[in-house]
C-alpha positions as CSV (number, residue, x, y, z in Angstrom):
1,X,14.6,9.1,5.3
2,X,14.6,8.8,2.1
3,X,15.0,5.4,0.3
4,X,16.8,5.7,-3.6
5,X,16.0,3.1,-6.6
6,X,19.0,0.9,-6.1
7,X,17.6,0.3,-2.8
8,X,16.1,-3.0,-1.8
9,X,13.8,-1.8,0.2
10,X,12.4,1.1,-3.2
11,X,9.8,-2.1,-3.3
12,X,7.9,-0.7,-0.1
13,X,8.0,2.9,-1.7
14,X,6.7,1.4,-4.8
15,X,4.1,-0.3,-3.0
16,X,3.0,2.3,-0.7
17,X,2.6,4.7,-3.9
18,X,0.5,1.7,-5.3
19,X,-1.4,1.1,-2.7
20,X,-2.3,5.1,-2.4
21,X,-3.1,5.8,-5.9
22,X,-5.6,2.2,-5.3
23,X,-7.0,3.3,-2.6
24,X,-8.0,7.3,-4.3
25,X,-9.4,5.4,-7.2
26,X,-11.7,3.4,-5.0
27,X,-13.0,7.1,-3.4
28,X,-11.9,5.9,0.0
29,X,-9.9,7.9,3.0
30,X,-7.3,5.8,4.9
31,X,-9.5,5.3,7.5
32,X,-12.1,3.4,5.4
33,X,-9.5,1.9,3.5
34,X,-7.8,0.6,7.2
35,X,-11.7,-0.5,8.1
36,X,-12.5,-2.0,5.1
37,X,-9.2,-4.7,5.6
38,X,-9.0,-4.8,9.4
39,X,-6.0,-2.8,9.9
40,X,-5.7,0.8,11.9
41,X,-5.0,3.9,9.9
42,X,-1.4,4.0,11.0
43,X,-0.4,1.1,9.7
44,X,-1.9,2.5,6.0
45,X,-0.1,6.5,6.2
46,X,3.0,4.6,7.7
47,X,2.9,2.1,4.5
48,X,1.8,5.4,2.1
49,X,4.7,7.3,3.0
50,X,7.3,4.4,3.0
51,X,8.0,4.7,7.1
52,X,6.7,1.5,7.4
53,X,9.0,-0.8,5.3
54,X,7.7,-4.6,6.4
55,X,4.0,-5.7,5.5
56,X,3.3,-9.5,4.1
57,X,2.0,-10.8,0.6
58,X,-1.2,-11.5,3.1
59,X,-2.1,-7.6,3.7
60,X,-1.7,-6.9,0.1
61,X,-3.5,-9.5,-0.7
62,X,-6.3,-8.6,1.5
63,X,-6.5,-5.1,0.0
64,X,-6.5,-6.8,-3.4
65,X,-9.8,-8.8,-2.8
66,X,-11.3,-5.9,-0.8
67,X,-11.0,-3.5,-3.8
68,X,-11.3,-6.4,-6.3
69,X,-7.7,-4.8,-8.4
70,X,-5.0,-7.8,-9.4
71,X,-1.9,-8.4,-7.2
72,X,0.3,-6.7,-9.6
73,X,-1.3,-3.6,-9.6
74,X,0.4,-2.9,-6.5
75,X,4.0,-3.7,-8.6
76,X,3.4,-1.2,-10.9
77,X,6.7,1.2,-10.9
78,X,5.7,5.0,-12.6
């Protein structure tokens, strides 16, 4: 499915982009990314490629501390 710009829920494609392009800077795999914060690695490929549109300001914030990068780096629209 794909999700366009006028969209409300473009924020989770946004996010999940974010959160990918994060994670490859910090040399890490999805599975070490999903060990480092607690989660499985479903739940980060399902957020990466916007399936999974519902995750709270906690998990993102989680990932933020754990990779020491600023909440709005995962905001950042390219």
């Amino acid at each position: 499915m794909e999700i366009k710009k006028d969209d409300n829920k473009y924020i989770y494609v946004i996010v999940g982009k974010n959160i990918r392009r994060l994670r490859k800077k910090h040399n890490l795999t999805q599975v070490q990314l999903a060990d480092l914060i607690g989660y499985n690695e479903g739940t980060i490929a399902n957020i990466e490629n916007s399936s999974y549109q519902t995750f709270s300001l906690e998990f993102l914030y989680i990932i933020s501390k754990k990779l020491n990068e600023h909440m709005s780096e995962f905001f950042i629209e390219e």
